[in-house]
Every structure is written in structure tokens, then in C-alpha cells.
NUMAR-636071 format. One record per residue (C-alpha): residue number from 1; x, y, z. Coordinates in steps of 0.001 Angstrom, whole numbers. Example, Ala and Ser with C-alpha at 12.3 -4.5 7.8 and 13.67 -1.06 7.14 Angstrom:
BEGIN
SITE  k  u  v  w
SITE  1  12300  -4500  7800 .
SITE  2  13670  -1060  7140 .
// end
This chain:
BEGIN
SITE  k  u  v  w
SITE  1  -108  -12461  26355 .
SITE  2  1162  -10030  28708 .
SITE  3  4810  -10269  29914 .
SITE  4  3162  -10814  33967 .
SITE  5  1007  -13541  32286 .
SITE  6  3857  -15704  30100 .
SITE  7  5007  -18813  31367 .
SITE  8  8328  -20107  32531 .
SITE  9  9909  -21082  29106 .
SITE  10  11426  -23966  30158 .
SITE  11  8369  -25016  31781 .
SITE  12  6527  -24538  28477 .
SITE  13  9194  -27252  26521 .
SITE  14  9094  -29644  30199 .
SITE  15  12874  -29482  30410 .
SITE  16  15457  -28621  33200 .
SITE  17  17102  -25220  32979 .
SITE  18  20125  -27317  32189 .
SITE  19  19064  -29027  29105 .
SITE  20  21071  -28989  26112 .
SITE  21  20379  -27536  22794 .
SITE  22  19509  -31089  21220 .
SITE  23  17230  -31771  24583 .
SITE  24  15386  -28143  23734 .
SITE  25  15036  -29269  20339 .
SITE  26  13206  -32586  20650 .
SITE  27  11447  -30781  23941 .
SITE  28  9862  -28884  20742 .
SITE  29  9613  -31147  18293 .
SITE  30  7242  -33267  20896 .
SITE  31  4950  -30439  21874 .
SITE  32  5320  -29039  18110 .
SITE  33  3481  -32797  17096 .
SITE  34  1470  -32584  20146 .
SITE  35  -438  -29145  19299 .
SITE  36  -23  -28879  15553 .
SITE  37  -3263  -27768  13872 .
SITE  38  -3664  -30213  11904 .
SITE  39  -4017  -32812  14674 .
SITE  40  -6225  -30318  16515 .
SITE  41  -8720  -28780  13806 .
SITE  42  -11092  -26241  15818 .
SITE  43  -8984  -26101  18610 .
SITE  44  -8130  -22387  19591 .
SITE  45  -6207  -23715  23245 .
SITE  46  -4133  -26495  20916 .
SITE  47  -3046  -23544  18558 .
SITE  48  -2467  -21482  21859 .
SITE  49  -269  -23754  22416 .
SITE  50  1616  -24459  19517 .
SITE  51  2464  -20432  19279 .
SITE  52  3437  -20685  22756 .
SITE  53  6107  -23803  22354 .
SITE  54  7737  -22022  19152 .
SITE  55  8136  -18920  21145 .
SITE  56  10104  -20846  24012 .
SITE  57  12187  -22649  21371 .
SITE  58  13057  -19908  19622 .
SITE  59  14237  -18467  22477 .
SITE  60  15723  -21143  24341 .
SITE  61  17865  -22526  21222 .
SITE  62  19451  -19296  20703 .
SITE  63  22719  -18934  22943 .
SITE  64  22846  -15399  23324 .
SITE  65  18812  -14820  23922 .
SITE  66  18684  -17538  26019 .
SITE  67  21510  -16172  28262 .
SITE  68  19681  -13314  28768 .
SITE  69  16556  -14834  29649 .
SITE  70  18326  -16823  32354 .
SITE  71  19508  -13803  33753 .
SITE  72  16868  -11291  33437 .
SITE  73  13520  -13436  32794 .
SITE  74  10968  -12224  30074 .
SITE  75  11846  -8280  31240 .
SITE  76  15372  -8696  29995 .
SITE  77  14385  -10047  26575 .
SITE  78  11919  -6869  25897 .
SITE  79  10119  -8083  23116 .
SITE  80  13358  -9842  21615 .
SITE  81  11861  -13043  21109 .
SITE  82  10318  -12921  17195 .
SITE  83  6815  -12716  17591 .
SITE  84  4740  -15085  15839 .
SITE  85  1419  -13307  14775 .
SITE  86  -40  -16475  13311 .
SITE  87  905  -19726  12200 .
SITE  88  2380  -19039  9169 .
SITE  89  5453  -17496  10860 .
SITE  90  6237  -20360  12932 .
SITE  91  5847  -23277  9773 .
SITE  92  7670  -20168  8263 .
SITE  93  10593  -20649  10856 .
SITE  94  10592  -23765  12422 .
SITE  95  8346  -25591  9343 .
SITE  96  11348  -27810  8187 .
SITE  97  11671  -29398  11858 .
SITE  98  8625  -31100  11807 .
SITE  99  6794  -30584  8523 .
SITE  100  4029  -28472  7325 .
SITE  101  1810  -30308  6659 .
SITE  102  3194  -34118  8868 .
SITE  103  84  -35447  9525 .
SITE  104  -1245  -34831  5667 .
SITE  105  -5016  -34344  4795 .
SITE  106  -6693  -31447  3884 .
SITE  107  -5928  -29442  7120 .
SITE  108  -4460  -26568  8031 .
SITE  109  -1114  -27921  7352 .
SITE  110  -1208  -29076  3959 .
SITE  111  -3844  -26536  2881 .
SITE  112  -1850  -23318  3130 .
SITE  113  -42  -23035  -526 .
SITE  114  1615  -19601  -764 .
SITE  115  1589  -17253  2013 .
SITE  116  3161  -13777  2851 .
SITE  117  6038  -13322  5290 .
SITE  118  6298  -10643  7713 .
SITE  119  9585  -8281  6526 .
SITE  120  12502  -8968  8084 .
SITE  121  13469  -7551  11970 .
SITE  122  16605  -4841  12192 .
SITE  123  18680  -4242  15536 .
SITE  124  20775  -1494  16148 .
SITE  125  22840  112  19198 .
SITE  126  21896  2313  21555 .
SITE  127  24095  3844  24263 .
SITE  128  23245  6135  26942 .
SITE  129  25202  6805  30483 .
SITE  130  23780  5756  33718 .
SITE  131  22250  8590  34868 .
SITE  132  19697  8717  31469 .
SITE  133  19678  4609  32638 .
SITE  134  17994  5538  36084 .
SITE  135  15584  8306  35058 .
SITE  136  14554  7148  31647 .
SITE  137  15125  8771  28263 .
SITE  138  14319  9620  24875 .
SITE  139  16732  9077  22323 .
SITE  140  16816  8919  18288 .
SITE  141  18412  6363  16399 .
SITE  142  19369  6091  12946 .
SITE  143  19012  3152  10810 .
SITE  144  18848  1562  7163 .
SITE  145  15258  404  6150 .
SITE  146  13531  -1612  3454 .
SITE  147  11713  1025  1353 .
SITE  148  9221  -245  -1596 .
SITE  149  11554  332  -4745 .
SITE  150  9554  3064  -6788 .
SITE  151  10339  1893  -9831 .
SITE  152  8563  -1451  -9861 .
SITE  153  6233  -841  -7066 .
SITE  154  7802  -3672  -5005 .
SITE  155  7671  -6694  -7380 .
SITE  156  11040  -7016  -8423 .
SITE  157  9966  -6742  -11815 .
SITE  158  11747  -4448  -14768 .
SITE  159  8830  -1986  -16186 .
SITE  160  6213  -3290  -13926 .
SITE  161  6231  -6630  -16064 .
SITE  162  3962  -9595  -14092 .
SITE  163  5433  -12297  -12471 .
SITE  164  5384  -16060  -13100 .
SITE  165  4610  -19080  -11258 .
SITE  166  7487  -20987  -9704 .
SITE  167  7718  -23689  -12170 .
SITE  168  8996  -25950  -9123 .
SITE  169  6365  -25743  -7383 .
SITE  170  3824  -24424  -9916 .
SITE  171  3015  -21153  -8024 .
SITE  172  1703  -22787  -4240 .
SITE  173  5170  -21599  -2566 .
SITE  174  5227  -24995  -620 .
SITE  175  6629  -28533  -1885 .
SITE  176  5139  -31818  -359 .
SITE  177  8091  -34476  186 .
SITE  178  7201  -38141  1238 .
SITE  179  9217  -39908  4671 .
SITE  180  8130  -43316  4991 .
SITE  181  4397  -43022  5676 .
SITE  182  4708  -39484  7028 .
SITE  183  4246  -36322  3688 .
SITE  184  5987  -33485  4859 .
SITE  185  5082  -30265  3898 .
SITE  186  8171  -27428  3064 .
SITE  187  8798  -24298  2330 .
SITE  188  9753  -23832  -1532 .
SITE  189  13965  -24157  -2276 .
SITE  190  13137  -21943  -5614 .
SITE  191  10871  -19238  -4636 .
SITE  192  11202  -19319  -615 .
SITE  193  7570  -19346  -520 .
SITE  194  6454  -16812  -2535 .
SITE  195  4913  -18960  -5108 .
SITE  196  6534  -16533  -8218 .
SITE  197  9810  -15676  -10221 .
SITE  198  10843  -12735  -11933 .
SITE  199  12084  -13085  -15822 .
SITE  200  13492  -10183  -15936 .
SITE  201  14708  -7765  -12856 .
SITE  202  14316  -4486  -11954 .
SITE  203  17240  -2079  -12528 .
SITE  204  17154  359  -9548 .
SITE  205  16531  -2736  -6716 .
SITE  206  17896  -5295  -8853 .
SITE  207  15217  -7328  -8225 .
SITE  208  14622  -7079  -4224 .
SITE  209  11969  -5255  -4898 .
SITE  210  13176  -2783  -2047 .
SITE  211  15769  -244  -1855 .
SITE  212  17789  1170  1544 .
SITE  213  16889  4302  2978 .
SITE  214  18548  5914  6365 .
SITE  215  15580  6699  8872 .
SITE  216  15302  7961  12237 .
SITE  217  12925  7227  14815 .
SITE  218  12234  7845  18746 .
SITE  219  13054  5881  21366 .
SITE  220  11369  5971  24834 .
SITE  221  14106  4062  27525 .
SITE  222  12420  2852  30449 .
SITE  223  13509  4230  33957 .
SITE  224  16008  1542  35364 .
SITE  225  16841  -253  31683 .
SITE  226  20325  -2417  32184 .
SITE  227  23557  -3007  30199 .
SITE  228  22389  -5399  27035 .
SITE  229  18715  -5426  27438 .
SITE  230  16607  -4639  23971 .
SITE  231  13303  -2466  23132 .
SITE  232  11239  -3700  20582 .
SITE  233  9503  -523  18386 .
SITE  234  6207  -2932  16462 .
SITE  235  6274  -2498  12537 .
SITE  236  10056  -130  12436 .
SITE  237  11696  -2982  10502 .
SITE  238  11834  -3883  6878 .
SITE  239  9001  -3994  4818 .
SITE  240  7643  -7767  4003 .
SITE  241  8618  -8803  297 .
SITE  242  5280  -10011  -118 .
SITE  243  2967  -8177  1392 .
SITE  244  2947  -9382  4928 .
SITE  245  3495  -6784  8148 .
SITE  246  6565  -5273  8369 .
SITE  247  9469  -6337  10864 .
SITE  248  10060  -4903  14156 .
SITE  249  13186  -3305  15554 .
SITE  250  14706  -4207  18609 .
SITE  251  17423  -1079  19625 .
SITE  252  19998  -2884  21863 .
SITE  253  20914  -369  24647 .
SITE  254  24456  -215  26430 .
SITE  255  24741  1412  29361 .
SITE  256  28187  3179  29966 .
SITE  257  30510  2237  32784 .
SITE  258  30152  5064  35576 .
SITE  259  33492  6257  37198 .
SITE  260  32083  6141  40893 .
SITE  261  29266  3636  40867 .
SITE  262  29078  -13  39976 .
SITE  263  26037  -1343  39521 .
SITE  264  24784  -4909  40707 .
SITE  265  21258  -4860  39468 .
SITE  266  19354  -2402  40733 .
SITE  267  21636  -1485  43369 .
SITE  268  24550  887  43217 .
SITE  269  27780  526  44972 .
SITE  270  30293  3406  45802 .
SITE  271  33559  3318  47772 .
SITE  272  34224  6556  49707 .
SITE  273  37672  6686  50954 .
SITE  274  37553  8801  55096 .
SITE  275  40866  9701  57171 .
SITE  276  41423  7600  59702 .
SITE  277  40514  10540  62067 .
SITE  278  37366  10093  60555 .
SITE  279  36732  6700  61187 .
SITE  280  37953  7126  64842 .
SITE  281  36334  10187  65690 .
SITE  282  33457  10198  63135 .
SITE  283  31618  12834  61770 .
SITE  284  29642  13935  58480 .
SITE  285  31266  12401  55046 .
SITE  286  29900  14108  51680 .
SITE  287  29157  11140  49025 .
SITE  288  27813  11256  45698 .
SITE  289  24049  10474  44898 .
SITE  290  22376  9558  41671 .
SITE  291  20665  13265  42799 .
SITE  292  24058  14995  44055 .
SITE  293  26559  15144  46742 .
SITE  294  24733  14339  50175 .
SITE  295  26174  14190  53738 .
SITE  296  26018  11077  55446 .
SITE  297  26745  10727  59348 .
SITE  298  29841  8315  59850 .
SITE  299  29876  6313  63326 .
SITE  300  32918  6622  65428 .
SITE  301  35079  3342  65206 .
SITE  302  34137  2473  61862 .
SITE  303  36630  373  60222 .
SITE  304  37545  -515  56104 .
SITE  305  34538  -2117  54785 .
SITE  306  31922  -1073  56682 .
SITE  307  29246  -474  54682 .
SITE  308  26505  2545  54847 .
SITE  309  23229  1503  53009 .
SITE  310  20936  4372  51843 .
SITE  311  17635  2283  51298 .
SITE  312  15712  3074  47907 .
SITE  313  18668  5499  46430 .
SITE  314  19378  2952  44008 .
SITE  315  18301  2322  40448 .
SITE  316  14542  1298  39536 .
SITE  317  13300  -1578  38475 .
SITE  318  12234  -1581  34541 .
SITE  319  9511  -3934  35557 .
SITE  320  7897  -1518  38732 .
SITE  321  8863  -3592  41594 .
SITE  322  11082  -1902  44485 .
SITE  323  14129  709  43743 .
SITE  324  17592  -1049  44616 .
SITE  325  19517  436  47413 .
SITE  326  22868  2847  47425 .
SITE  327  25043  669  49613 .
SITE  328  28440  2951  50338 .
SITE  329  31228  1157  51244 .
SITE  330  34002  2607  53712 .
SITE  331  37909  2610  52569 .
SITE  332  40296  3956  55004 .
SITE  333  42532  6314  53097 .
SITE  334  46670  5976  54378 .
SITE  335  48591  8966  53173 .
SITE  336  52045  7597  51388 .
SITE  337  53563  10820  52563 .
SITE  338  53338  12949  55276 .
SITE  339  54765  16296  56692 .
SITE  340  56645  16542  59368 .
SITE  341  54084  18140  61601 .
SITE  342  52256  15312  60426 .
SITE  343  54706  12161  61083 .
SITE  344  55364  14241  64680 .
SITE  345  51849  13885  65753 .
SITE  346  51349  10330  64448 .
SITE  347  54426  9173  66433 .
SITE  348  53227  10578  69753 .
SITE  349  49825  8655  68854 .
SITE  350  51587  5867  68284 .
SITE  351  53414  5683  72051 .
SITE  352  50199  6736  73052 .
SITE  353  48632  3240  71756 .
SITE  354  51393  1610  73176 .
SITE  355  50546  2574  76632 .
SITE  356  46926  1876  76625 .
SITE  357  46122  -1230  74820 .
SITE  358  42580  -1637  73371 .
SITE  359  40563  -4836  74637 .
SITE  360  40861  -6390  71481 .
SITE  361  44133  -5619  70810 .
SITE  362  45073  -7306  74308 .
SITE  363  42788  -9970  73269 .
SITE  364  45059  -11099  70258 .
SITE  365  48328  -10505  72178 .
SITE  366  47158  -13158  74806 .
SITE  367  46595  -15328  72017 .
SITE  368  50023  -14534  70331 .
SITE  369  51968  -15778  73463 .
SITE  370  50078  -19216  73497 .
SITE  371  50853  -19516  69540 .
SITE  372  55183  -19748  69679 .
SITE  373  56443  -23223  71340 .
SITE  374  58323  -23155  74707 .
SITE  375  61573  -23198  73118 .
SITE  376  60387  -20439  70651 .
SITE  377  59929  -18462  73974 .
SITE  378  63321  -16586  74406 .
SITE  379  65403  -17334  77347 .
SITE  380  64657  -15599  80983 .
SITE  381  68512  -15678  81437 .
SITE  382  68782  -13581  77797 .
// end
């Protein structure tokens, strides 16, 4: 499913964007029971379904992921959600909630035995400045993978000796358990699912079956990529442990602070400081652009504030809707010091704005008189 196709994860689970963890989790549990294969043999929309709810609760019961869904939607996550590729992955992960096999029979649910699992996902940082951040970038990152230990081809096993069946749960990698009237269906505490135990480990992996190995890979960034958002690469993390698809890896990017522009999503925000001749008079102020310095016209009268908005000079948008604005906001920049010539010519402005008082200026002082009491006034006779 496309990310312009997937549903509103809260819809998905029917609960309020304010629902607590334990309201998420029976939100699940109900749709989990509602859609599980083996009360819907045959039915492709059901299983649709049932992939659909664990992706929403796996997100939406995970603090951090489901902070940045709230914020960003489905763009901001990037892939970060796991992916479930079929149901063995989800009674892999969420399994023990609800049972593999809680409605019993000979369905899907208590007919899967052993199974592989996909290898496990990696994350790593990524940090670029904003400029790379608004034009996209590629970049190469470094990280420690599961390789296939070449010394007992993967098994764990010293000298390429065979493995044995789990004696607890003689080899099927899943354990049935009886509730009340309801069998419930579990991943294997012995084995974890794999159905087989080594006797005796392998030296050089001591048994993983894997060893680590440093690798580098490419990253494309997206045009318009924010502080915190992930990538997913499909099939760069570890290497399943029993023969399953590898993990993915999800590079976390941070985008540095910039020393002139603060960014608000996709718009950019820059405060120019002018002279106050500037601001009276007006004239042609140069201000910095994600392309270079630009002149921009400023109005005469323009006071601290004001704000000059260059439309579409702002960042993209990672998800190909409309470029965010520059917006270029006006500080009026009082010199502590002056010269001499300089405090001489300020003083004869100043009796100059003395003598010719500015409507709104006049304005206020008309209002200042009606403010004091009558015996605040000061006496005639004084």
C-alpha cells in the first residue's frame, strides 16, 4: 500500500487521537480477534486487514514513533513502521497478545509449526546541514552488519555438526497452552521459534551463527527531509538467523541548526536587522537566500516586526506538495554608541520631532491627558 493510499492509523484501531496506550492495545486486540485468519479462512480482505491493524499498533504503542506520526503523518515515519511481509511477522511480534493459534483447529493459526524470521532491523545517524536538507543529497553511512559466520555456514554449529530438535517443543518452534476453553498458540521459550538447538557451538560466532562486519552503503536524502525523520534502505539490515529476508535499515537524519534561518516546517524565517534611516526612508536591504544574498525593496515607514514574505523561497516538501515560503522579519538596529557627529545630528532630529508631531503620536498624547486624575493634573497657579 502506497503511503497516499494508507489510512489514518487511528482510524484503523477506531480510537481518538487521545487514547492511551492500554486503549490502543485492546483497540488491537479487538480488530486482531476480529480479522485473524483463522476466523476468516479464504479471506484475502480479512487478512488485509489484520496486516493493516498490527501496522497501526505497532506504531501507535510506541511513544517515540507515534510522536512522530502525530506530527508528520505517514511522510514523517518513512518506512519506520516494521513492515510485516506476511503473517508470520505479526504472530511473530504481537503473537503472545492474542494467541497463535486462539480460535484452535486446523487453521492457519495452529497449523504453522516452525517458521523463519526476517533478520533483525539496524538504525543509525545521519547528519547533514540545511542547505544538503533543501536540495537533497547523497551521503554514505557506515554500519555493523550480520554477516553468515564462514565457519559453520550460519547454523551455529561447531564443524558443520546438524542440529537437533527442541526437545520442548519437539522441533515445531511453537507451544500450544490451554486458557479456559480458549488454546493459545506461542512462540517457543527454548528455541524462539526456530524449532532446533545446537549441542555444541561454533567457535568463531559462538553460536549466533553470524559474525559483525563494518559496511557502507548510499543514501539518497529527499529534497526538503526534516530534523528526526528516518529512510528506510529494504534488505540493508541483519541477515535472518533462519533463513528468512533480511532486516531493513532505517538511517535517522538530523538536520543541523542554521545560524541565520529557523525553520518552521517548510518555511524559513530570517531576522534582518535595517538602520532606522532605513526604515524611515526605505530603500534596497541585501538578505540571505537559500540561493545567495538577494536585494529586497524595504517600504518607507516600516517599523520592528514587519515582516517581508518571499513566496516559494522556502524549503520543499519531502512529499511534492507546495515549497514553504522565506518570510524575513524586520529588526530595527539602535547603535549603543555613537560619534559625536552622530549624537549631533540625532539631537537636532530629535527637536525636530518635537516641533512637528506625527498624527499618531498626537493621537496617544490626547489620550495621555485623559489618563492622570484631576488632582494628578499639576496646578495652573504652579
Amino acid at each position: 500500500m502506497s503511503m497516499t493510499e494508507k489510512r489514518c492509523y487511528y482510524e484503523i484501531l477506531n480510537v481518538e487521537q487521545t487514547a492511551s496506550t492500554d486503549e490502543i492495545s485492546v483497540a488491537y486486540r479487538r480488530r486482531a480477534i476480529q480479522y485473524h485468519p483463522d476466523k476468516n479462512p479464504g479471506d484475502e480482505a480479512a487478512i488485509d486487514h489484520f496486516k493493516e491493524a498490527a501496522e497501526a499498533f505497532e506504531i501507535l504503542s510506541d511513544t517515540e514513533k507515534r510522536s512522530r506520526y502525530d506530527r508528520y503523518g505517514h511522510a514523517g515515519l518513512e518506512g519506520g513502521g516494521q513492515q510485516f511481509h506476511d503473517l508470520s511477522d505479526i504472530f511473530e511480534a504481537f503473537g503472545d497478545m492474542f494467541g497463535g493459534g486462539v480460535f484452535g483447529g486446523s487453521g492457519s493459526g495452529s497449523g504453522r509449526g516452525r517458521r523463519t524470521r526476517r533478520g533483525a532491523d539496524i538504525e543509525c545517524d545521519l547528519t547533514i546541514d540545511l542547505f544538503a536538507a533543501a536540495r537533497g543529497v547523497e551521503k554514505q553511512v557506515s554500519f555493523a552488519q550480520h554477516r553468515c559466520c564462514g565457519d559453520c555456514q550460519g547454523n551455529g554449529a561447531a564443524g558443520g555438526t546438524a542440529l537437533e530438535a527442541c526437545q520442548y517443543c519437539g522441533g515445531h518452534g511453537q507451544v500450544i497452552q490451554s486458557r479456559g476453553i480458549l488454546r493459545m498458540q506461542t512462540t517457543c521459550p527454548s528455541c524462539h521459534g526456530v524449532g532446533s538447538t545446537i549441542r555444541e557451538k561454533c567457535g568463531s560466532c559462538r553460536g549466533e551463527g553470524y559474525q559483525e562486519e563494518v559496511v557502507a552503503c548510499d543514501v539518497a536524502i529527499p529534497a526538503g527531509i526534516d530534523d528526526q525523520m528516518r529512510i528506510r534502505l529494504t534488505g540493508q539490515g541483519h541477515l535472518s538467523s533462519s533463513g528468512g529476508p533480511s532486516g531493513d535499515l532505517y538511517c535517522l537524519v538530523h538536520v543541523e541548526k542554521h545560524s541565520l534561518f529557523t525553520r518552521q516546517g517548510n518555511h524559513l524565517i530570517c531576522r534582518v536587522p535595517i538602520t532606522y534611516s532605513q526604515a524611515v526612508l526605505g530603500g534596497t536591504v541585501e538578505i540571505p537566500t537559500l540561493d545567495g544574498p538577494e536585494g529586497i525593496e524595504i517600504k518607507s515607514g516600516t517599523r520592528a516586526g514587519d515582516v517581508v514574505k518571499l513566496s516559494r523561497r522556502g524549503m520543499p516538501d519531502p512529499r511534492g506538495r507546495r515549497t514553504g515560503d522565506l518570510h524575513i522579519q524586520i529588526d530595527i538596529d539602535v547603535p549603543k554608541k555613537l560619534s559625536s557627529e552622530q549624537e549631533q545630528l540625532i539631537r537636532e532630529l530629535a527637536d525636530l520631532e518635537l516641533s512637528h508631531v506625527t498624527p499618531h503620536r498626537k493621537s496617544f498624547l490626547d489620550k495621555l491627558k485623559g489618563y492622570f486624575a484631576p488632582e494628578d493634573q499639576p496646578d495652573s497657579d504652579d
